[in-house]
C-alpha positions as CSV (number, residue, x, y, z in Angstrom):
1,X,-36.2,6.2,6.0
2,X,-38.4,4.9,8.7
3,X,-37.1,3.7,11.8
4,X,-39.7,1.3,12.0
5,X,-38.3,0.1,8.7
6,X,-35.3,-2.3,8.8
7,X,-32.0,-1.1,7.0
8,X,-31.9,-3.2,3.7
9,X,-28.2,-4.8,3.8
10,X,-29.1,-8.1,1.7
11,X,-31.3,-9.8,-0.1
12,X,-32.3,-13.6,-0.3
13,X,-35.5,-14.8,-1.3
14,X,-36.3,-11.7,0.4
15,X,-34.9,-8.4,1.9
16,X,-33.1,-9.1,4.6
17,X,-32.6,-5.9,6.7
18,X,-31.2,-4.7,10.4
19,X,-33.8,-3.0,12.8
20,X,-32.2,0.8,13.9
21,X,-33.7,0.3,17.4
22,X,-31.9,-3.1,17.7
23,X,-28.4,-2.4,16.1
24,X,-26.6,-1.2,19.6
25,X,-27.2,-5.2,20.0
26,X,-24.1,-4.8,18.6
27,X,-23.2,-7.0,15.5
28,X,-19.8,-9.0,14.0
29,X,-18.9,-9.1,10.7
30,X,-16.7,-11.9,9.9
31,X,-15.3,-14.0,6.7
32,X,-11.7,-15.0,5.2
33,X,-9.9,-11.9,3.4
34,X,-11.6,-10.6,0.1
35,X,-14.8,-12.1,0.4
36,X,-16.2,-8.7,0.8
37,X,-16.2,-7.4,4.2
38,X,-15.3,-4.1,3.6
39,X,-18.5,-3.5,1.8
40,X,-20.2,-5.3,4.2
41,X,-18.9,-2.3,6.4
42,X,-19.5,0.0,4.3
43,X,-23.0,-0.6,3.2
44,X,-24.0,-0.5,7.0
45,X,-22.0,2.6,7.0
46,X,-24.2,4.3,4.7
47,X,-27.7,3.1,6.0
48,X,-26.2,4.5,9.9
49,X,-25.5,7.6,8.2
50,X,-29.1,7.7,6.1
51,X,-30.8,8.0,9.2
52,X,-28.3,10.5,11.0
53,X,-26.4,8.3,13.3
54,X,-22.8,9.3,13.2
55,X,-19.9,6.6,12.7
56,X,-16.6,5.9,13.9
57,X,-14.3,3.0,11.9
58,X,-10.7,2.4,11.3
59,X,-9.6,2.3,7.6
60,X,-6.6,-0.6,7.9
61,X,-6.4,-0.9,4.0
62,X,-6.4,2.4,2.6
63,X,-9.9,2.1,0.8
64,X,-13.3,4.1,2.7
65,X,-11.9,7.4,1.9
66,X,-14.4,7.2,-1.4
67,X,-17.4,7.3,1.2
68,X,-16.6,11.2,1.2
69,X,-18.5,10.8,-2.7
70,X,-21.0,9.4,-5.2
71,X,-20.2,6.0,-6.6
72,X,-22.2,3.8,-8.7
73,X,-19.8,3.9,-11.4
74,X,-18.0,0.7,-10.7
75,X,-19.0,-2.4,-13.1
76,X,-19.5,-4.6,-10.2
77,X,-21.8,-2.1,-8.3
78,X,-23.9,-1.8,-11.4
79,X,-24.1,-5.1,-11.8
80,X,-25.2,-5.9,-8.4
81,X,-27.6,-3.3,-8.6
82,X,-29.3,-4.9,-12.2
83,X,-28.9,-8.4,-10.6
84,X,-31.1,-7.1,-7.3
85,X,-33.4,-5.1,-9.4
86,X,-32.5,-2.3,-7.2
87,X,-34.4,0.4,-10.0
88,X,-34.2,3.7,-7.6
89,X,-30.2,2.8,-6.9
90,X,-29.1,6.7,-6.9
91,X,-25.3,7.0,-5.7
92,X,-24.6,9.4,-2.5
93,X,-21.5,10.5,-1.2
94,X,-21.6,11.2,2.6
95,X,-20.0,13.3,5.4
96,X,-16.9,12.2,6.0
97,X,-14.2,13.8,8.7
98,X,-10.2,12.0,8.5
99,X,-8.7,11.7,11.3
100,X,-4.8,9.9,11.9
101,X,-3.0,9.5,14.5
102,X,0.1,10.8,13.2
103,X,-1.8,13.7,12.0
104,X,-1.3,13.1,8.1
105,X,-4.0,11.8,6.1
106,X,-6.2,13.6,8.8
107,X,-6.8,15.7,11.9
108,X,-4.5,14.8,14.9
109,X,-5.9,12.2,17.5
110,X,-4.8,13.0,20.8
111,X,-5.6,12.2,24.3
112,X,-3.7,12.8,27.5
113,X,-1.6,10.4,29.4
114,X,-3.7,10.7,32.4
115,X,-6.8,10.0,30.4
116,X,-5.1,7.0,29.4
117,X,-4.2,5.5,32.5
118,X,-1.7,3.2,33.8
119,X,-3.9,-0.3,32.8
120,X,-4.2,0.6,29.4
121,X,-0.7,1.7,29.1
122,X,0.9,-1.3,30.8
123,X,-0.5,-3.3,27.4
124,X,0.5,-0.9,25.1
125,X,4.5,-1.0,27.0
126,X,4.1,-4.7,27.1
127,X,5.0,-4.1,30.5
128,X,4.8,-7.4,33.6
129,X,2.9,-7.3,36.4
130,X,6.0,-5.9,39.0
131,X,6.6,-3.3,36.3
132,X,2.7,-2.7,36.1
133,X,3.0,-2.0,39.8
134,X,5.1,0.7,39.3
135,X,3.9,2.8,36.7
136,X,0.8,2.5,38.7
137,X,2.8,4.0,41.1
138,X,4.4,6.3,39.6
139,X,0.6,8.0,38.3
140,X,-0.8,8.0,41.8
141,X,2.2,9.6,42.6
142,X,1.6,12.1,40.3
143,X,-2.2,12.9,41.3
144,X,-1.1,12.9,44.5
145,X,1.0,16.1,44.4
146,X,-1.4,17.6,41.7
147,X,1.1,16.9,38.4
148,X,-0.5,17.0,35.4
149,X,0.7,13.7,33.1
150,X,0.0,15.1,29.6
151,X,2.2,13.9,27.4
152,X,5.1,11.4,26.4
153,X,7.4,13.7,28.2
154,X,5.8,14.6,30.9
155,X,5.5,10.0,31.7
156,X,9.5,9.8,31.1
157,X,10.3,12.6,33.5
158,X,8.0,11.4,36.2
159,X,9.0,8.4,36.0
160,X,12.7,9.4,35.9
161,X,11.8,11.5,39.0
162,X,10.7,8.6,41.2
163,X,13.6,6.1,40.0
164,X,15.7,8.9,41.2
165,X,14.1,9.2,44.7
166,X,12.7,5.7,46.0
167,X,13.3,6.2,49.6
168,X,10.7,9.3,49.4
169,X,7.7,6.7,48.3
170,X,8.8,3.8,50.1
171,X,6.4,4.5,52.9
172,X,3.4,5.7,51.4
173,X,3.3,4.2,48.2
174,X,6.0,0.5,48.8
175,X,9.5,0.2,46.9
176,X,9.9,1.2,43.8
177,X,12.7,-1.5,42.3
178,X,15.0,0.6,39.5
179,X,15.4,-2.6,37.2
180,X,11.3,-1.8,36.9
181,X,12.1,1.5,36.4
182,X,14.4,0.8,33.7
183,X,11.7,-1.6,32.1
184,X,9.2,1.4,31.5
185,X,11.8,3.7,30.4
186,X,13.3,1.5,28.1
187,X,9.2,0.7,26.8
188,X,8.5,4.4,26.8
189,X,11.8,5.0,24.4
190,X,10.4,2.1,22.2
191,X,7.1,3.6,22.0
192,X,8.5,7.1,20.7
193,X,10.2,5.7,18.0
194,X,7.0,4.3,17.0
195,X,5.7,7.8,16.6
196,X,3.3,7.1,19.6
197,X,4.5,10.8,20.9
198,X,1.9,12.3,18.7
199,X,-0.5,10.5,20.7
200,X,-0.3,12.0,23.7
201,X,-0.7,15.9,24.3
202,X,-3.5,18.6,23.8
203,X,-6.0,19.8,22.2
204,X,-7.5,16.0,24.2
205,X,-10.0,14.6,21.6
206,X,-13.6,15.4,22.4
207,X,-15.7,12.5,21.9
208,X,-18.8,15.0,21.3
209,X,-17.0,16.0,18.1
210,X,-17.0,12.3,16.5
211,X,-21.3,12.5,17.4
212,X,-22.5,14.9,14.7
213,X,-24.6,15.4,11.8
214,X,-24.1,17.0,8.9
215,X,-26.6,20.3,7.7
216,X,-28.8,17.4,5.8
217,X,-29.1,15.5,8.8
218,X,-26.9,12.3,7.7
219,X,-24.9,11.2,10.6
220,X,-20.8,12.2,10.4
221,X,-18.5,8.8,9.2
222,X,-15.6,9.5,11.0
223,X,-13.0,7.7,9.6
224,X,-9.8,6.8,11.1
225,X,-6.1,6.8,8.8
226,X,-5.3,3.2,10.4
227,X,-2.8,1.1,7.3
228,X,0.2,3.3,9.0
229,X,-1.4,2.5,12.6
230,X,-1.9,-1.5,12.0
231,X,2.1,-1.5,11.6
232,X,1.9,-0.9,15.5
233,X,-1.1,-3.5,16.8
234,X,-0.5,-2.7,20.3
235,X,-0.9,1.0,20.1
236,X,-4.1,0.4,17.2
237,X,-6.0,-1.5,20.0
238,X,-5.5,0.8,22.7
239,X,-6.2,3.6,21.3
240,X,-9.6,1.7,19.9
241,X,-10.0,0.3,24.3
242,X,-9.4,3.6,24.9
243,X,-12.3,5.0,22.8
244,X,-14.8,2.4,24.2
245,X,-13.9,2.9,27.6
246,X,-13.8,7.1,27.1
247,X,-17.7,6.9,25.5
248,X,-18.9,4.1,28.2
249,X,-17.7,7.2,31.4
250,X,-18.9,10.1,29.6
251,X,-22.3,9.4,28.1
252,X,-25.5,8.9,29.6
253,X,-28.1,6.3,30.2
254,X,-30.6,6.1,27.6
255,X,-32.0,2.5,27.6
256,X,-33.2,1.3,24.3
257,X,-33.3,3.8,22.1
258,X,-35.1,4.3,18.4
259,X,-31.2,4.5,16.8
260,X,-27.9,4.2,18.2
261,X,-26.3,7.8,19.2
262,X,-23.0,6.3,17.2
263,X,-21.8,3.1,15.6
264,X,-18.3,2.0,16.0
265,X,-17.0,-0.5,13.4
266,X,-13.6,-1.9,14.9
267,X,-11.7,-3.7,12.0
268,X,-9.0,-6.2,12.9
269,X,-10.8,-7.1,16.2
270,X,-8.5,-9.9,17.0
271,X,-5.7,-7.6,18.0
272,X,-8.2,-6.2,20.8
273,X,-8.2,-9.9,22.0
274,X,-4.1,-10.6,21.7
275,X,-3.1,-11.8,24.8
276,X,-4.5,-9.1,27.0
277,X,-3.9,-9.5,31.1
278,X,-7.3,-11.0,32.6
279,X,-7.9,-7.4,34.8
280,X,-8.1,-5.5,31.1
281,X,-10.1,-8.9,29.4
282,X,-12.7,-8.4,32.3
283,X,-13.3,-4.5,31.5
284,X,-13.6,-5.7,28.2
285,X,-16.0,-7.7,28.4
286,X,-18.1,-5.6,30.9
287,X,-17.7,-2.5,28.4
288,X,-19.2,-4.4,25.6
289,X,-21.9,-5.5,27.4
290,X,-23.0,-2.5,29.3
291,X,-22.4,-0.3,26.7
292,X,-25.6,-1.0,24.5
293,X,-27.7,0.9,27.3
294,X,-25.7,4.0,26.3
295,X,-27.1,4.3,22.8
296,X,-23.9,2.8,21.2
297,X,-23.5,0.0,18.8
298,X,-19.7,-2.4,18.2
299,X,-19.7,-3.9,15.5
300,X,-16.5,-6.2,15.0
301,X,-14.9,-6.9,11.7
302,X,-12.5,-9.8,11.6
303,X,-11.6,-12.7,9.7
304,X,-12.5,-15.7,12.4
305,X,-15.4,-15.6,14.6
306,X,-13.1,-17.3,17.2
307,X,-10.7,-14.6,17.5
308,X,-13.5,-13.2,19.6
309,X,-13.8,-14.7,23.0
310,X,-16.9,-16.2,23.8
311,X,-18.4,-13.7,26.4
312,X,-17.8,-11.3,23.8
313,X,-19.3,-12.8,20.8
314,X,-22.4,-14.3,22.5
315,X,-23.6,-10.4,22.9
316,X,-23.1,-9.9,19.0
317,X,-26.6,-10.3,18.1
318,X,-26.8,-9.1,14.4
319,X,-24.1,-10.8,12.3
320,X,-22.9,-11.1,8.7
321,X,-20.8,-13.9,7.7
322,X,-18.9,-14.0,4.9
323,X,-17.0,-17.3,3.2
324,X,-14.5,-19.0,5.6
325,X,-11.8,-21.4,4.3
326,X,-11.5,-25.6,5.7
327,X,-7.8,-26.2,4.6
328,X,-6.9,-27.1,8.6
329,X,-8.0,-28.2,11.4
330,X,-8.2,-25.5,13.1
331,X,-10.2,-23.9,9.7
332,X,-12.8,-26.8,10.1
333,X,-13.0,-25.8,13.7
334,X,-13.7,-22.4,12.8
335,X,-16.6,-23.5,10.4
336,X,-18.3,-25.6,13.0
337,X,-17.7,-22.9,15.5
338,X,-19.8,-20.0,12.8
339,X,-22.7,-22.4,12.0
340,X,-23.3,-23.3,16.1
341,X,-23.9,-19.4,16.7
342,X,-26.7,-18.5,14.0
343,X,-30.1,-19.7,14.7
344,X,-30.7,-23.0,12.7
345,X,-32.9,-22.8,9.4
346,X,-34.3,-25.9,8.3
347,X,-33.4,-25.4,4.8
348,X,-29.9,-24.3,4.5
349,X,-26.8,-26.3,5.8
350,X,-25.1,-23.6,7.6
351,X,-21.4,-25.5,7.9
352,X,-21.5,-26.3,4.5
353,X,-23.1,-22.5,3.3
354,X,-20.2,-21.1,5.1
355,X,-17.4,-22.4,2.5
356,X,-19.4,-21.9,-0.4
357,X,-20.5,-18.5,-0.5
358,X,-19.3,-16.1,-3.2
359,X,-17.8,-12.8,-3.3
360,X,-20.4,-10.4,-1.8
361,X,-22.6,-13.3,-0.6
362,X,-22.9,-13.8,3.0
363,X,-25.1,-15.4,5.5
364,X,-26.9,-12.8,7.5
365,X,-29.0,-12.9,10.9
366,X,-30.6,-10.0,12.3
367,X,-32.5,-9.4,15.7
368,X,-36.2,-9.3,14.7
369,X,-38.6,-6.8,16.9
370,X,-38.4,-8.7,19.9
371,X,-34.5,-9.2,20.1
372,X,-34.5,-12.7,19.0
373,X,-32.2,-14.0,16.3
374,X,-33.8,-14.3,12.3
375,X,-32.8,-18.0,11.0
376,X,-29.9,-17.5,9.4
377,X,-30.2,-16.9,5.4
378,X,-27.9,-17.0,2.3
379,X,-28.1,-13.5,0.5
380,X,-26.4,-11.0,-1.8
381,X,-25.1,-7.8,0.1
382,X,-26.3,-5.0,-1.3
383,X,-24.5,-2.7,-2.9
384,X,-22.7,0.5,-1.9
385,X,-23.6,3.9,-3.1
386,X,-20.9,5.6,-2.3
387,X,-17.4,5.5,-4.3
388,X,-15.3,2.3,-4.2
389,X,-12.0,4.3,-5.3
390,X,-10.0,5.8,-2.4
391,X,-10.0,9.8,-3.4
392,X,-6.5,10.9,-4.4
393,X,-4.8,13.3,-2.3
394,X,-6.0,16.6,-3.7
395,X,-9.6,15.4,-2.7
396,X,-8.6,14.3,0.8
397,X,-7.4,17.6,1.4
398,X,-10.6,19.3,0.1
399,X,-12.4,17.0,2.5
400,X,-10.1,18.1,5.2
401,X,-10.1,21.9,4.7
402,X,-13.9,21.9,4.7
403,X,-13.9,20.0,8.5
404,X,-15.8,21.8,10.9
405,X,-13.4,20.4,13.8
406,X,-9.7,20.9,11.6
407,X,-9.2,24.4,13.5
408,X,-9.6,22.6,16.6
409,X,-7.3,19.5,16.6
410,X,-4.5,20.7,14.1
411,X,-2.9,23.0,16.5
412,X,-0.9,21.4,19.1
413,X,-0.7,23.1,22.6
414,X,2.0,22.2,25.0
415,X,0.9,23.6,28.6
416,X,2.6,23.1,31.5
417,X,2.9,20.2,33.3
418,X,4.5,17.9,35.3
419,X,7.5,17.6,33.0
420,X,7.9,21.4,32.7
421,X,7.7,21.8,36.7
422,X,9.9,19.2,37.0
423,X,12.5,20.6,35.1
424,X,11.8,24.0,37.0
425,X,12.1,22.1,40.7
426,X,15.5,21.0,39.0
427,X,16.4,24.5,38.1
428,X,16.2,25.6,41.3
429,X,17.9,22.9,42.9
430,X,21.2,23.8,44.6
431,X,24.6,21.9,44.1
432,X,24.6,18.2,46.0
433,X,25.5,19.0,49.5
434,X,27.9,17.4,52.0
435,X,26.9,14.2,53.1
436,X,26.6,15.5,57.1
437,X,23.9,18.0,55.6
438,X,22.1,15.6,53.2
439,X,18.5,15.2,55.6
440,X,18.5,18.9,55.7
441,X,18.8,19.5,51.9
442,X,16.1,16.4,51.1
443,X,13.6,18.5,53.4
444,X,14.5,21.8,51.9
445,X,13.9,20.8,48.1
446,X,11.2,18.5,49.2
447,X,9.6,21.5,50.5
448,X,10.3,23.5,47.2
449,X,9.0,20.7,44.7
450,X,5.5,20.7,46.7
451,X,5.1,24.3,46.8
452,X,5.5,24.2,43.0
453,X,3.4,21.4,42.8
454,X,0.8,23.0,44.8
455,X,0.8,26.4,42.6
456,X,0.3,23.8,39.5
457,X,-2.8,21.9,41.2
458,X,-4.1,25.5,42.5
459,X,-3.9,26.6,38.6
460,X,-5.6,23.7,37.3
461,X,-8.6,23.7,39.7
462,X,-11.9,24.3,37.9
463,X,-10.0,23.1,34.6
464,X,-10.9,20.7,32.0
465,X,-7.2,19.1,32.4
466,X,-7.8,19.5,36.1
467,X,-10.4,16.6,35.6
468,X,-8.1,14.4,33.7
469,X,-6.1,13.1,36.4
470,X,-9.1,11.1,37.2
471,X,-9.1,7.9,34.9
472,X,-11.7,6.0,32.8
473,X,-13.0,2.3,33.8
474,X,-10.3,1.0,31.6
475,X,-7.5,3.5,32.7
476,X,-7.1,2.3,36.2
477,X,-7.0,-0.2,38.5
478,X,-9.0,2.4,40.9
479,X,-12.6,1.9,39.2
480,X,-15.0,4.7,37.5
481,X,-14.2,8.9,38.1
């Protein structure tokens, strides 16, 4: 395909396509549920992939895994085909790599607690601003004396650790209140028995690996295990903040280029949006917007247009919008709300359009050449050419034994860290002394914990994980590295 060309999605009176060099104008794809967003997602899947740019998206419903092969097969795809004369329609299946969470229906996502950072985490703990404070705390803490916050375990015992000895901080760092302290513990239990543990540890995910191409040149769908996820919304859309805010740090400059370097499609985007504190809303915001100069495209798949905020979708420049429902107020609201954003067309009454479209009719508006908005036009999606039916376990597992990354990421490594030097500054810890002797025992195992801390930073120096007690523009409250 030429990347001059635009990437057929629809068709009205005629083809209505999306320009490669204009799609990290980033895009939203919106309509009520089973009006046919999903292939909406997936069709733009395929054309990304066609012309080798790799692709990240969360499957909530259990149904992309069939991207990994041909399709076609499906009486509605064939009919869609005959109905847009689509005469060289030839089904393709695509390279596909799983990945989940919880490790299961794909290789292990993890990333370190450091990496993380205490902004990000706040949200995901549900944690107030006092209690914010703290944990904040408790990571500079941490950096401070070179400890390495890696996993779930390594959090709880630093935290423990400075609950246990607030009159040490108090002067550098302010009081640490213990009712605060008991918060995060109590949020950091919660989130365990979430299975959020498996989260957080080594090997750290390498962005690079979810920006590949295949030996044929088609751009890698990386496709995220997300129906066990979306049970936990908090932990779904941080992990998704965290991915934005991880590729804005570590790539590059590039301007305007022919075709994105990757596509992320974030389904459910309204849980990005829930209630987040205005610090984290801001980042947001400034992500989404600056991130288009770093080759990558966002495309946001949700039922409402305004579950969006409106600095957010005013820099969604290519949009496909399926049916919407009027039984409220606020529905009616909603419609209006749809219809302001496309670009009038003299012949089509947008508000109205938006309630009667089909199944697999939309209205679509793309950026022509010079980044302005198309008129908005009522089309047929096209349809997909890969397979509709979720592969059944044996084939997911073929898929997954064939990854060029699997041998990487399912292997955890535990390392040491802060919890295990903890635990070794406790070891060596003699019995409580009398009380007439207590300053000179603080200063003694004082001294003991920062040696060992210092032998850990020494060890880490030059490191990868060295690095990571730095923090991303959305992990702290600190700025960029």
């Amino acid at each position: 395909m030429n990347l001059l060309d635009p990437m057929p999605i629809a068709r009205s009176d005629e083809i209505l396509g999306l320009l490669p060099r204009m799609a990290n104008r980033h895009g939203l794809i919106a309509g009520a549920t089973g009006t046919g967003k999903t292939v909406t997602l997936r069709v733009l899947a395929e054309h990304f992939s066609r012309i080798g740019v790799p692709v990240f998206m969360a499957d909530v419903k259990g149904d992309l895994s069939g991207l990994a092969y041909p399709g076609g097969d499906h009486p509605k795809v064939v009919e869609r085909a005959q109905l847009l004369g689509l005469d060289n329609f030839t089904p393709q299946g695509f390279p596909v790599v799983f990945w989940d969470l919880f490790g299961v229906q794909g290789h292990p996502v993890r990333t370190t607690i450091s990496e993380m950072g205490p902004l990000l985490l706040s949200r995901l703990l549900d944690l107030n601003p006092t209690q914010t404070g703290i944990l904040t705390l408790v990571f500079k803490v941490a950096d401070d004396q070179g400890l390495l916050l890696l996993d779930l375990k390594d959090l709880r015992a630093m935290v423990r650790f400075v609950g246990d000895n607030p009159a040490d901080f108090r002067t550098s760092y302010g009081n640490v209140s213990s009712a605060s302290i008991g918060a995060i513990q109590r949020a950091l239990l919660s989130l365990e028995q979430q299975g959020a543990e498996m989260f957080f540890g080594e090997p750290a995910l390498n962005l690079d690996d979810f920006m590949q191409t295949g030996p044929d040149g088609l751009g890698v769908i990386n496709i995220l295990a997300a129906d066990k996820l979306i049970q936990t919304p908090k932990l779904y859309a941080t992990f998704l903040l965290w991915l934005i805010s991880e590729l804005f740090e570590q790539l590059p400059e590039v301007g305007d280029p022919q075709k994105p370097r990757i596509v992320f499609f974030f389904d459910e985007a309204h849980l990005l949006f829930d209630d987040p504190p205005e610090a984290l809303l801001d980042k947001i915001e400034q992500v989404v917007r600056l991130i288009r100069s770093k080759g990558v495209g966002i495309y946001f798949v949700t039922q409402n247009p305004l579950d969006l905020p409106d600095a957010i979708l005013g820099q969604l420049g290519n949009r496909v919008q399926h049916a919407l429902r009027a039984f409220t107020p606020r529905d009616q609201k909603a419609v209006r709300a749809a219809a302001q954003t496309f670009r009038p067309n003299p012949g089509l009454d947008v508000e109205q359009a938006i309630t009667q479209v089909g199944v697999g009719e939309a209205l679509v508006s793309c950026l022509d050449a010079k980044g302005i908005p198309a008129p908005v036009e009522r089309a047929l999606i096209y349809p997909p050419l890969s397979r509709l039916k979720p592969l059944s376990t044996q084939e997911l597992n073929g898929v997954r034994a064939n990854s060029i990354v699997g041998s990487h990421y399912d292997r955890e490594i535990d390392r040491e860290s802060a919890y295990e030097m903890l635990m070794e500054r406790a070891s060596k810890q003699p019995a409580e002394p009398p009380p007439s002797r207590g300053r000179t025992q603080k200063s003694s195992s004082a001294g003991n914990f920062l040696e060992a801390a210092a032998k850990s930073a020494a060890r880490s120096i030059g490191t990868q994980v060295g690095r990571q007690i730095m923090r991303g523009i959305l992990g702290s409250f600190f700025g960029k590295r």
